[in-house]
N, C-alpha and C positions, 0 to 999 in steps of 0.2 A: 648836572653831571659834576664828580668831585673830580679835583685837577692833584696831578701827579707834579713835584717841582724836583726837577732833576738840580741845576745849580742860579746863579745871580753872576750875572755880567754886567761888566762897566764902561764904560763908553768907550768906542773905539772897539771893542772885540768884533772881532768880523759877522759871527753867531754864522757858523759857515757848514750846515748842518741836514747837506743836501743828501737823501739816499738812506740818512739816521734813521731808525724807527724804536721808539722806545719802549716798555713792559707792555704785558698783556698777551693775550693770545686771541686774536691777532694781534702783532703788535699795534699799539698806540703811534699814529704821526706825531711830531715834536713839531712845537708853535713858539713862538718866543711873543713873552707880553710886555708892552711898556709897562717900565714901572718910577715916573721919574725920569732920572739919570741912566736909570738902569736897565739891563735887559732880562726876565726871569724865564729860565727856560724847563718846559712844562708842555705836558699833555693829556689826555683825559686819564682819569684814573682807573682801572679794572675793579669790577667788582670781583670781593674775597682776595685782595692783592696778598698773598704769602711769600715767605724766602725762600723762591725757588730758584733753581740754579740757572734756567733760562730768561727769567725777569732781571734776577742780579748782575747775568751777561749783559743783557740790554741796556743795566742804568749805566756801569760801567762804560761799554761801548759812548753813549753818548757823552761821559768826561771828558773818555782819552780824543775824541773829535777836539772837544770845548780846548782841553790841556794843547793841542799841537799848534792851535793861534792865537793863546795870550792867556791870559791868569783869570780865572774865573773863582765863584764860591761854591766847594763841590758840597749839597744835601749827601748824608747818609742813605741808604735803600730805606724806599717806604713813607718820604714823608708826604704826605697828602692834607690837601686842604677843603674848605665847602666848596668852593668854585673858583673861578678865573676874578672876580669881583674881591675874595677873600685875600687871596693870594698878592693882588696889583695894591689892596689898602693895608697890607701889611710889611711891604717891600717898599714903596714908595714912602710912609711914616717912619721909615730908619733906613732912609740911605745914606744919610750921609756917615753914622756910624757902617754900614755896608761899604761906602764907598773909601772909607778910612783902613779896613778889613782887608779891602780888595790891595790898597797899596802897599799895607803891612805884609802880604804871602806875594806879593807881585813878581814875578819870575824863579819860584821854589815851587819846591817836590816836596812830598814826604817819605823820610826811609825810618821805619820803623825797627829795634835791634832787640830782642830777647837774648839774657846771657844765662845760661843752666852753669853749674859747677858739680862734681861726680860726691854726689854725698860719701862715700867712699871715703875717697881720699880728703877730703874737710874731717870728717870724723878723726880718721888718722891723723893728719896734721893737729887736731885740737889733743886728741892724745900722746902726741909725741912733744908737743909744746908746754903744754899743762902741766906742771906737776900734782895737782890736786887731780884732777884729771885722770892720768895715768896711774895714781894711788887705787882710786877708786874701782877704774877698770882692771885693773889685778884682784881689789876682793872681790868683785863681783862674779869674777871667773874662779876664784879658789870657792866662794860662797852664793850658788847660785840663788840660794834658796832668801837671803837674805833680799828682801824688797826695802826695807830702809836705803840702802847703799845705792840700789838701783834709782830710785827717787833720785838719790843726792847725784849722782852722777848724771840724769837723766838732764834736771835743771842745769846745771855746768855746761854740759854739750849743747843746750837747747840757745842759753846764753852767748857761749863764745861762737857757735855760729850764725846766729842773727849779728854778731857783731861784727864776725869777717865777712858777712856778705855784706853789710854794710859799707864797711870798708873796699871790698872789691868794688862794689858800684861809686863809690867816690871816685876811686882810681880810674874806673873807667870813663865816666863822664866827663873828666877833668882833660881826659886826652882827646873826647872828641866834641866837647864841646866849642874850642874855636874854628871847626869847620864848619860850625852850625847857627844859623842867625839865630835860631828860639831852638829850645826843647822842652817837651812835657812828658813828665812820669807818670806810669801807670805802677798799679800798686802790684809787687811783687805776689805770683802763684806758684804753690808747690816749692820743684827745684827751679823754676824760674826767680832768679834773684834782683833782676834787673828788667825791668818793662820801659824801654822808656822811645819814643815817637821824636822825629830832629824834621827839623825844617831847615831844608839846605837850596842856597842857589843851583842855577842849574853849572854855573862857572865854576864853583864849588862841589859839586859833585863827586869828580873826580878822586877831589883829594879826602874827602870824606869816609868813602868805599875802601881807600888807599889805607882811611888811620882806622878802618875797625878791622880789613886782613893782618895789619899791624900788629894790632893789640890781642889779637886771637893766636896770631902766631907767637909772640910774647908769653901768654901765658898758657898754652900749648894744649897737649891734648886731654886735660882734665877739665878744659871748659868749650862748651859747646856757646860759638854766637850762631845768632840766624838772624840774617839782615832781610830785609823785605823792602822794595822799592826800586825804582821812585811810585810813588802813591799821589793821590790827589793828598792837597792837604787837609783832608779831617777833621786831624787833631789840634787844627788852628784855627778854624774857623766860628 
């Protein structure tokens, strides 16, 4: 039977995990294996395991147990191994980078922050700013038919704003990243210009939550944040 690994625990976690039942239908019971120093907690794996919304409940479920008495290493949904043998010689062979892991995230969440900007108004501001810019958006509207101009124009706007988002995302990371022990970027999609994952104490929290109503309020309603968290941490692990 292949084995389902929910997260990695460190000595001293309680593994307090009474009533849990994890993916599957029926759900799977949760076992914790020595591994080492360590604790891996796992349970048999379903066959045909897919992203379904009552398995994803379930891996969940078991984190936020694991997250409410002490720091564990949260797996993503779906990772699966050959068996309980698989699992305990692969976890036990790197614990002590696990257990180095385990200290580096040791009482942090993760709050993940998407920032949109109203292409709209970036467009505007690049033409109101630009004079090359603004030249060109005039013949373009007296000369529609001309596709040179349009070109030229096109590159200029494509240019200046990869630049100000660029910029924007400086800005903003600069102001929340002393609330943040680590952070990692994901690569900007669409009008998403800023992707980027924080790893914040839980004493820090607070003030974290605090500097990105801040900065949102700052730069008002032309930019959309969406903060997500506290999260296990993921993107740290």
């Amino acid at each position: 039977m292949s084995t389902y690994v929910y997260a990695i625990a460190g000595v001293g976690h309680p593994l307090r995990l009474d009533g849990v039942r994890g993916v599957g239908e029926p759900a799977r019971e949760i076992r914790v294996l020595g591994a080492g120093p360590l604790g891996v907690v796992a349970s048999d794996a379903p066959d045909g395991l897919r992203a379904k919304r009552r398995d994803l409940l379930a891996h969940q479920r078991v984190l936020d147990r694991l997250l409410e008495d002490g720091t564990v290493l949260p797996m993503r949904f779906g990772l699966v191994a050959a068996d309980d043998e698989a699992v305990v010689a692969a976890i036990a062979g790197g614990s002590e980078g696990y257990a180095e892991r385990l200290a580096e995230i040791d009482g942090c969440r993760e709050y993940n922050l998407k920032v949109t900007r109203s292409e709209d108004d970036l467009l505007r501001q690049v033409i109101e700013e630009v004079p090359e810019a603004r030249r060109l958006n005039d013949l373009t509207r007296a000369h529609p038919a001309d596709h040179g101009q349009k070109m030229a124009l096109g590159e200029i706007l494509a240019g200046e704003v990869r630049a100000r988002q660029d910029h924007d995302a400086r800005e903003i990371l600069a102001h929340l990243a002393p609330c943040a022990v680590r952070h990692s970027e994901g690569e900007p999609t669409g009008s998403c210009f800023l992707s980027t994952s924080f790893l914040v104490s839980r004493d820090q929290a607070p003030a974290f939550v605090q500097a990105v109503q801040e900065e949102a309020v700052r730069r008002k309603d032309f930019y959309s944040f969406k903060l997500n968290g506290p999260l296990p941490p993921y993107s740290f692990v």
